[in-house]
N, C-alpha and C positions, 0 to 999 in steps of 0.2 A: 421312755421311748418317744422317736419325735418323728414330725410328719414335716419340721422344717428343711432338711436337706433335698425331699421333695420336691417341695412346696416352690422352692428355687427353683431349682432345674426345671420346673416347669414353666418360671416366668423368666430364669432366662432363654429356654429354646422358642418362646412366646415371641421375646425382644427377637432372635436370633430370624424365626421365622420371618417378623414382620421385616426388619433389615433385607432380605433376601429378596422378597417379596418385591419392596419398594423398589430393588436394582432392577426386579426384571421389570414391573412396569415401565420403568425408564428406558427401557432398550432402546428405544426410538425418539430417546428426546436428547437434542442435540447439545452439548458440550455440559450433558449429565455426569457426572462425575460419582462412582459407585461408592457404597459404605461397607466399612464390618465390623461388627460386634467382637469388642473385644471382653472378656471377663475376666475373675479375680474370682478367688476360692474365700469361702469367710470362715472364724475363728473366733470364739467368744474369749472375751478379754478375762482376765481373772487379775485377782487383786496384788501377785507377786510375779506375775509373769506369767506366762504359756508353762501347761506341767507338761514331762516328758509323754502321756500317753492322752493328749489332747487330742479328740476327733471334732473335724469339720462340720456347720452346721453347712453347711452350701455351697451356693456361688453367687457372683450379683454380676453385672453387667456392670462394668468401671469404665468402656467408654463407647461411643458407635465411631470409627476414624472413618475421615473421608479417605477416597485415594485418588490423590491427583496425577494419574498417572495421563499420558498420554493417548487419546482416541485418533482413532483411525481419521482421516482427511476423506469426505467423497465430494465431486464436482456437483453444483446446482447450474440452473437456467438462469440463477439472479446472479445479474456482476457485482450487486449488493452484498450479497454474503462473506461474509469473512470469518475464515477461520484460523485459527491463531496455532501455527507450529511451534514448537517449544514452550517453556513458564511465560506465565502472565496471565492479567485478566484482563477485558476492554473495562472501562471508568464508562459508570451511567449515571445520570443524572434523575432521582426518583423522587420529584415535585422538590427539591433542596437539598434530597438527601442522597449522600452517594453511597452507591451499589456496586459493585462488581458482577462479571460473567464472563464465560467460554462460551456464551450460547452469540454466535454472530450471523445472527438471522435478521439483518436490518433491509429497510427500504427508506424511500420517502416521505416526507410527509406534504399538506398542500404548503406547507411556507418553506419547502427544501430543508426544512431539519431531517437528518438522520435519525433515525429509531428506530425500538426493537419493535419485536410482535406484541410486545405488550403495551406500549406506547411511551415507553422512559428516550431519552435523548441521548445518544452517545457524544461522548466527552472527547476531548482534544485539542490542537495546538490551533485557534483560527483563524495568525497571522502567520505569513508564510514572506520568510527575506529570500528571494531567486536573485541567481547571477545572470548574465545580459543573455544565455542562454535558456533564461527559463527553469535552468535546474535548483531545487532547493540548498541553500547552505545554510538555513536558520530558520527555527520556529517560536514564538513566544505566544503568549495570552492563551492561557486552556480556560473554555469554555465549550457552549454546546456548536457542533459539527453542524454549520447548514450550508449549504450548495445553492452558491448562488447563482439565480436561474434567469439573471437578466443577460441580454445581450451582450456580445465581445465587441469593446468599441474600434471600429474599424484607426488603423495606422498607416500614415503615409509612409513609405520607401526611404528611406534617410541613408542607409548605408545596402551597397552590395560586393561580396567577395566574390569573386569569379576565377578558375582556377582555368590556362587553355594550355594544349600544344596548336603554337603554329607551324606551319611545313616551312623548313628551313631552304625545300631546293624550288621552291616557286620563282617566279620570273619578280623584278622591280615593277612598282606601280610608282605614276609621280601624282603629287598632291594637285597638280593644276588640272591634272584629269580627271579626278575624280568625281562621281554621280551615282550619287544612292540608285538611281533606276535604272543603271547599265555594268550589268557584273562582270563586263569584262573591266572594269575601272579600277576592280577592288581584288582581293585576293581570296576573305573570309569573311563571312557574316555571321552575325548567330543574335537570335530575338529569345525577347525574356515580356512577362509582366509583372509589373511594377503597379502600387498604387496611388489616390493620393488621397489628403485628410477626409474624405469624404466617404472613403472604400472603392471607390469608382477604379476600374483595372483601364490601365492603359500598357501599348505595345513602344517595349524600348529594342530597337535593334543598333547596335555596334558593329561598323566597316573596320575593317581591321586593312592597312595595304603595307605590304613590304617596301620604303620608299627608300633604302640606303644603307649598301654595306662595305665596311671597311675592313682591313685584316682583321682587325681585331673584335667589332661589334655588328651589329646589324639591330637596325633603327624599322618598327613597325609604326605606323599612325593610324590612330583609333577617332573614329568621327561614330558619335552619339545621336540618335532621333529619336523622337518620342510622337508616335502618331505621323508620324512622316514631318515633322517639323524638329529640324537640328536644334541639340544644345550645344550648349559652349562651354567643352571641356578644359578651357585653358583658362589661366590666371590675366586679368584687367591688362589692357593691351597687346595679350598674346597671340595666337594661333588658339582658333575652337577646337582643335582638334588635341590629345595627346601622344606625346611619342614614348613607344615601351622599349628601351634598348637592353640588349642582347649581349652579353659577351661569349667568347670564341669557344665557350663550352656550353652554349643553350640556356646557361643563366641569367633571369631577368635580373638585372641591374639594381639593390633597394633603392634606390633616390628616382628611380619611374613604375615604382610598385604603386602607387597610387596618384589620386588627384580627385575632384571633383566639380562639379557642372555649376554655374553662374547660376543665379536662381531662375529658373523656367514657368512661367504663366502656365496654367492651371485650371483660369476660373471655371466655377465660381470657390474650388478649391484654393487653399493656399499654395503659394509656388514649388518647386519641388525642387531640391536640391541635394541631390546624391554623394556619398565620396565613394568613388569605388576604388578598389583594393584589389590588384591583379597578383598578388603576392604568389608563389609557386608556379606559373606560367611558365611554360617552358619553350624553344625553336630549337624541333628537332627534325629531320625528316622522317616525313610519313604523312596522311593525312591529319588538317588542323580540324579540330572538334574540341568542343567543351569537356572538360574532366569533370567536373563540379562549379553551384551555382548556387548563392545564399542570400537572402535580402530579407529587410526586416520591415517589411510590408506587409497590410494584410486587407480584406475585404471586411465587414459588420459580418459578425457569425451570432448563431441562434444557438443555444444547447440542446445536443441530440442526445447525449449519453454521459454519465459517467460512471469512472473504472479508480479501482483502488488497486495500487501497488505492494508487493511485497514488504517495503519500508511505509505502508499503510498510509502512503499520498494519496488524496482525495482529487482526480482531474477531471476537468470537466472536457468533452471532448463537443465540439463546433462545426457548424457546419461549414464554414470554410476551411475545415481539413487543420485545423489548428487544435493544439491540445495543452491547456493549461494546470498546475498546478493550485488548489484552490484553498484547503487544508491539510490536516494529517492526525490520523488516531494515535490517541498514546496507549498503551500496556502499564499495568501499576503490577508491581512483585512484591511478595512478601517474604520476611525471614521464615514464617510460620505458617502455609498457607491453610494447614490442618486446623488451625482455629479458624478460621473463616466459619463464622454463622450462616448455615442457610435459614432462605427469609424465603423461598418457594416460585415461581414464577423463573427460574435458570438465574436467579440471583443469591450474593451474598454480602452479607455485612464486616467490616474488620472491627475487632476489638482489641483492645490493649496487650495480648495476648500474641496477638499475629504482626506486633512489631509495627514501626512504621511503612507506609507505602512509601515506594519507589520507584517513579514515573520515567519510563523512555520510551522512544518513539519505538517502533518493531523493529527487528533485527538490529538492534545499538545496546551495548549492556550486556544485563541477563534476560533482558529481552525476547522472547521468540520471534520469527520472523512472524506474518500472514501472509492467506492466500486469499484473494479473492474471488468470485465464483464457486467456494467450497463452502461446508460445513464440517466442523468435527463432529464426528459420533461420538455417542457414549462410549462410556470407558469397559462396560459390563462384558464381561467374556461369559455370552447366555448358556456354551455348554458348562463351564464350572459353575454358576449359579444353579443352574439344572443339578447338579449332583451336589452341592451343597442346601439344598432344599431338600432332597432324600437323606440327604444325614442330619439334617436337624430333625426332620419328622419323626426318624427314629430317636435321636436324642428323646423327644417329646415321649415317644413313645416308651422310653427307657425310664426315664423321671418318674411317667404313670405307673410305672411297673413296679417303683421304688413304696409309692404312697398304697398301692395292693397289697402289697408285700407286709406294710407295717400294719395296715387293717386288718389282716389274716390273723396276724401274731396276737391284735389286740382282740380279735375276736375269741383268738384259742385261750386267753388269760379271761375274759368275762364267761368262761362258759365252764372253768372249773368248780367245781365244788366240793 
């Protein structure tokens, strides 16, 4: 008679309890990831094999599996936060050694490193290749994410697209009459700011006068000022002024879709020299007004904020209203992510076991996207732990019942005579 069959069940509903236990204290820690006890029945070997009327000494516990299943998304106050929808883990950096987590509870640090609550560095891409609009097309160099917290250096003006309709049924203006400071001279204005190397905003306004139309075309001239002082839109020995021609369907002409200004004094900035690019401009009737208006100017900006995007771009946002790209977090995946070692602290270890990592940006791959602003919750569904906690108890209590059971028997066998 044995007390081994027991003897088990009671330290596996022991393992089983503590398992349970550990998910619910987790309920509230973010991108906790739950376990279960998985077990296996045991069987004493014998020297020819298992006989046909072989009984069971137990059970063991053969493993605790994570489950990486997906937690709920909730919004925080921090634009720091990130939590990662779909597989992946964010890459941290812990004193050399790298870690993995779902737990994306980062802020700042004072030298603008990114890190957790625990203070490890999160990892990532921290050269960033942008096209002439600023938007990412290429990342390289992964190391640690820091935000860089010096000033945006201010940029002179060099190019501006401007997009108009002029009123086709307005009266002719001639060029000898024309005078910035008498509107009946001209037909259209319209003022922009521009800046120059120094950040310094300065007021460009363009006179626009309808000076000549043919069956076929119709010829606008465009006279430039900067601060009330004319540039000189034309090419060495031309006319300052440029002319936008029109053909008999309101389309500007490409060969006067652009041109750009003599170089213009400044000081103590450098000179200023624009091309501007009137490309989709149209003379239609109606009133003329701007459709659109772009220039690659800007003021010295300070950092006020920054916000991470769904593809896990780091921007920095400025107080000249400007918003830059600065880094980008990567996501590492595993073939295996159930070996994944936890080390404690919302971190894990990879082992040989969980395949190699495999790095992409968010939402590229198998990749999940993130959110910024949120957290995942844990994964623990607290009413089914709740009711699997009652059924282990009774397991346990089932086990003790098994070890009574054999002491009774052993009792009624020492007490014959």
């Amino acid at each position: 008679m044995s007390f081994q069959q027991g003897l088990s069940g009671l330290a596996g509903a022991t393992k089983n309890l503590d398992v349970i236990g550990n998910n619910i204290a987790n309920v509230a820690t973010a991108g906790f990831k739950q376990s279960r006890a998985e077990f296996a029945d045991v069987y004493a070997s014998s020297l020819y094999g298992a006989g046909g009327i072989q009984v069971g000494i137990g059970t063991q516990v053969l493993n605790v599996a994570q489950q990486f299943t997906q937690g709920n998304i909730s919004l925080t106050n921090n634009p720091l936060d990130v939590a990662i929808n779909g597989d992946g883990f964010f890459r941290l950096n812990d004193r050399g050694a790298v870690t993995y987590s779902r737990n994306g509870q980062f802020h700042l640090d004072k030298d603008g490193y990114l890190i957790t609550n625990t203070g490890l560095n999160v990892m990532g891409y921290t050269d960033l290749t942008l096209d002439v609009n600023n938007n990412v097309i290429g990342a390289a160099n992964l190391g640690n994410i820091q935000i860089d917290l010096n000033d945006l250096q201010p940029q002179a003006t060099s190019s501006m697209d401007l997009v108009l309709n002029l009123d086709a049924g307005v009266s002719l203006k001639t060029i000898a009459g024309f005078d910035p400071n008498t509107a009946s001279t001209y037909n259209f204005s319209s003022t922009f700011t521009i800046y120059d190397s120094l950040g310094v905003d300065h007021q460009l306004t363009l006179y626009y006068l309808n000076t000549a139309d043919t069956a076929t075309t119709s010829t606008w001239s465009v006279y430039a000022y900067v601060n009330g002082s004319q540039l000189d839109l034309g090419a060495a020995g031309a006319p300052v002024y440029h002319d936008l021609v029109f053909d008999n369907t309101g389309t500007l002409t490409p060969a006067t879709a652009t041109t750009s200004n003599q170089p213009f004094a400044v000081a103590p900035a450098q000179d200023l020299a624009i091309a501007f690019d009137f490309t989709g401009t149209t003379q239609y009737a109606g009133d003329s007004g701007v459709t659109a208006v772009s220039q690659d100017g800007y003021a010295r900006g300070r950092v006020i904020g920054v916000t991470i995007d769904e593809n896990g771009i780091v921007n920095g946002r400025y107080t000249n209203g400007l918003t830059r790209p600065l880094q980008q977090l990567v996501l590492a995946n595993f073939r295996n992510p159930n070996a994944l070692v936890p080390l404690g602290n919302n971190q894990w270890a990879a082992i040989s076991e969980t395949g190699s990592e495999v790095l992409n940006t968010p939402g590229v791959g198998i990749a999940g996207a993130v959110q910024a602003g949120a957290t995942e919750d844990a994964n623990v569904d607290l009413t089914g732990e709740l009711v699997n906690l009652i059924v282990a108890q009774r397991l346990y209590q089932a086990n003790a019942q098994t070890i009574r059971a054999q002491d009774q028997i052993l009792q009624t066998l020492v007490n014959l005579r």
